[in-house]
C-alpha positions in Angstrom: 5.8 -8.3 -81.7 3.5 -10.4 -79.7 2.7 -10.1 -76.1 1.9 -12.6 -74.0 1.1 -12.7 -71.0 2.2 -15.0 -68.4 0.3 -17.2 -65.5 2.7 -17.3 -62.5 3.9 -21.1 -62.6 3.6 -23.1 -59.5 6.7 -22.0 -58.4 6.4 -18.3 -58.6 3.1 -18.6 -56.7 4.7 -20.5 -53.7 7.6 -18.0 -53.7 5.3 -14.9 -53.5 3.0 -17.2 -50.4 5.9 -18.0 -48.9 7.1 -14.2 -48.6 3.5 -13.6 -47.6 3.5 -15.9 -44.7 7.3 -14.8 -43.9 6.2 -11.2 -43.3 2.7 -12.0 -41.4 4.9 -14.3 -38.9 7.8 -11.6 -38.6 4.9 -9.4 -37.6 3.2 -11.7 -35.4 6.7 -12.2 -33.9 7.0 -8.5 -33.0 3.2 -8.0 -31.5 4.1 -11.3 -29.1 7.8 -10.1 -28.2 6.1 -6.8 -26.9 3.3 -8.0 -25.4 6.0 -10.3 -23.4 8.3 -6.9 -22.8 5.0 -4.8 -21.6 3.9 -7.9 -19.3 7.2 -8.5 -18.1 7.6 -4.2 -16.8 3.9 -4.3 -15.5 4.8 -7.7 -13.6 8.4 -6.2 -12.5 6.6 -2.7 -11.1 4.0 -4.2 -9.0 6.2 -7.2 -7.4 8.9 -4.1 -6.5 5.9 -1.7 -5.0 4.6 -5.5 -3.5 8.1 -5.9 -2.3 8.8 -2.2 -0.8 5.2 -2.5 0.9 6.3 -5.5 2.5 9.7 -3.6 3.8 7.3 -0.8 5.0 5.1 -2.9 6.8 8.2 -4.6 8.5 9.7 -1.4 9.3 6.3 0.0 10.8 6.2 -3.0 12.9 9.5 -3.3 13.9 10.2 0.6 15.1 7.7 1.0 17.7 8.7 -2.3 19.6 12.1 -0.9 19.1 11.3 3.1 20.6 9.3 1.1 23.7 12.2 -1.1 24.4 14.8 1.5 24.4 12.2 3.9 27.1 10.9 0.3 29.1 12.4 2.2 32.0 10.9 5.8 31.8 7.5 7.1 32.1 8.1 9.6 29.0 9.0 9.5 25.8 10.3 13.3 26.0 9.7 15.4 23.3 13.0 15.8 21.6 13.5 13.2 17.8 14.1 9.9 18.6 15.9 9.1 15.2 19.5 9.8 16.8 18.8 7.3 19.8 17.1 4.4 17.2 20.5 5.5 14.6 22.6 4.9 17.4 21.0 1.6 19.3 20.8 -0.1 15.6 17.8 -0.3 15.8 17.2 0.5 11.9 18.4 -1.7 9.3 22.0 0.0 7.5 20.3 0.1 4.6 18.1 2.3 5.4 20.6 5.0 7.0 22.4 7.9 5.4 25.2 10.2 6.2 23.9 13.4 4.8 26.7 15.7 5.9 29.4 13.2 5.3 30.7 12.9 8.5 30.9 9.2 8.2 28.2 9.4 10.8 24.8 8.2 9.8 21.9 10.6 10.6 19.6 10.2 8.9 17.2 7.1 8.0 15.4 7.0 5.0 12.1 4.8 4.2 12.2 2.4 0.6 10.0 5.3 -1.2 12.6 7.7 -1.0 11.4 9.9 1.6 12.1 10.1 5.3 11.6 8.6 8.8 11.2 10.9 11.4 10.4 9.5 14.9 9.5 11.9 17.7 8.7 11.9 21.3 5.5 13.0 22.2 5.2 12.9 26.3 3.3 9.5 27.3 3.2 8.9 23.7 5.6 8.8 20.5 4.9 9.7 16.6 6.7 7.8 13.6 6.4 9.8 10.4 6.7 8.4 6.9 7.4 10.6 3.6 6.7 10.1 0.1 4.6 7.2 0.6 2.5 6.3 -3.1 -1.1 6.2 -2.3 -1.6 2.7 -3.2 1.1 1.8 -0.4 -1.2 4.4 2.1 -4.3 2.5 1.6 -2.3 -0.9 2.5 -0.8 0.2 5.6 -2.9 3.0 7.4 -5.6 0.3 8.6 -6.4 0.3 12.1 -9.3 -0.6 14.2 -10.9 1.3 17.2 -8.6 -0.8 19.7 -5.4 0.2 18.5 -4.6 -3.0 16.2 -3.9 -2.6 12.6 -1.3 -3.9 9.9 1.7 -2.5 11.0 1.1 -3.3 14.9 -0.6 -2.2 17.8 -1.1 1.3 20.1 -2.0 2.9 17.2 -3.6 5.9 18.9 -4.0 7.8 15.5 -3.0 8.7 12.5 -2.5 11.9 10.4 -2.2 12.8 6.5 -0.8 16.5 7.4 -4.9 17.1 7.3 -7.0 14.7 8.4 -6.3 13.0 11.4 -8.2 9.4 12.4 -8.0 8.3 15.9 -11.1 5.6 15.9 -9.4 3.2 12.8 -10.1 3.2 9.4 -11.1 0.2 7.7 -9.4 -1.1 4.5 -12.5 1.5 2.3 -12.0 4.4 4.5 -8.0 3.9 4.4 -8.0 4.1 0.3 -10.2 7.1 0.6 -8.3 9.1 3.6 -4.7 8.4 1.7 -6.2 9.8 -1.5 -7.8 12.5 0.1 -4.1 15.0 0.6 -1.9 13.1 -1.9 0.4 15.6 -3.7 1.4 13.9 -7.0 0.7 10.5 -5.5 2.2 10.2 -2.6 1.1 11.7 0.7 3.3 12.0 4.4 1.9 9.2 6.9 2.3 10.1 11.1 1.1 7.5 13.2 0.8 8.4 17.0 1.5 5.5 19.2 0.9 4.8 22.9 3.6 3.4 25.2 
């Protein structure tokens, strides 16, 4: 019996190229398609920090305006929490409220990291606490300079970490390095003092 052998025709060559070139583009198609998936999470977790820092800055803006218009008419802020008076005067957004002892009462108001808000009279002046903020939000909102003025408003007299406390501003440097200084798991507590 002879053997012999055979030279793939032109046909069976362009079958076996076309499988070749079938498989290199179904892989090509797969590196691309998660490339586009990892770009699109990365994209969609720093618009939604971008976005929350944005509601924080608002907030942090908007609440001591609020606490000096509701005591324009006294010359203390007491010492008692202020929290039940800005609940009450809706003075906070809904959305950030929550009845934790279902009472159908809100009493509580909660910040867009998960944490709290805790405001607080403090004599001539008042303190507005923020937990749970990530660090990278910290550095973008604890700028202040010497006179008071800084991102989220003005009469900043200080603020604290739960450590440190800075009363003569930080600049947008010293801010990264004061929020990294006491973070716990990436996120730190934030208490600004304000003046009336």
């Amino acid at each position: 019996m002879t053997h012999t052998n055979q030279i793939p025709g032109p046909s069976n060559f362009m079958d076996n190229r076309e499988r070749g070139a079938t498989l290199i583009e179904a892989v090509l198609f797969s590196v691309i398609a998660l490339g586009l998936v990892i770009g699109g999470i990365v994209f969609f977790e720093q618009a939604s920090l971008s976005s929350r820092t944005n509601e924080a800055i608002r907030l942090m803006a908007s609440l001591p305006s609020q606490i000096r218009a509701l005591y324009q008419s006294q010359s203390s802020f007491g010492t008692d929490d202020i929290g039940g008076l800005l609940i009450s005067s809706k003075a906070v957004p809904v959305s950030m409220l929550e009845d934790t002892d279902s009472d159908s009462d809100f009493d509580e108001i909660n910040n867009m990291f998960g944490g709290t808000v805790t405001a607080t009279g403090a004599g001539s002046q008042f303190t507005i606490e923020l937990s749970n903020v990530p660090v990278e939000v910290c550095s973008r909102i604890t700028p202040f300079d010497s006179s008071g003025s800084g991102t989220i408003g003005t009469g900043i007299a200080s603020i604290s970490d739960g450590t440190d406390t800075d009363m003569d501003g930080l600049t947008s440097v010293e801010a990264a390095a004061f929020c990294d200084n006491n973070a716990s798991g990436g996120e730190v507590t934030l208490t600004w003092t304000f003046d009336r």
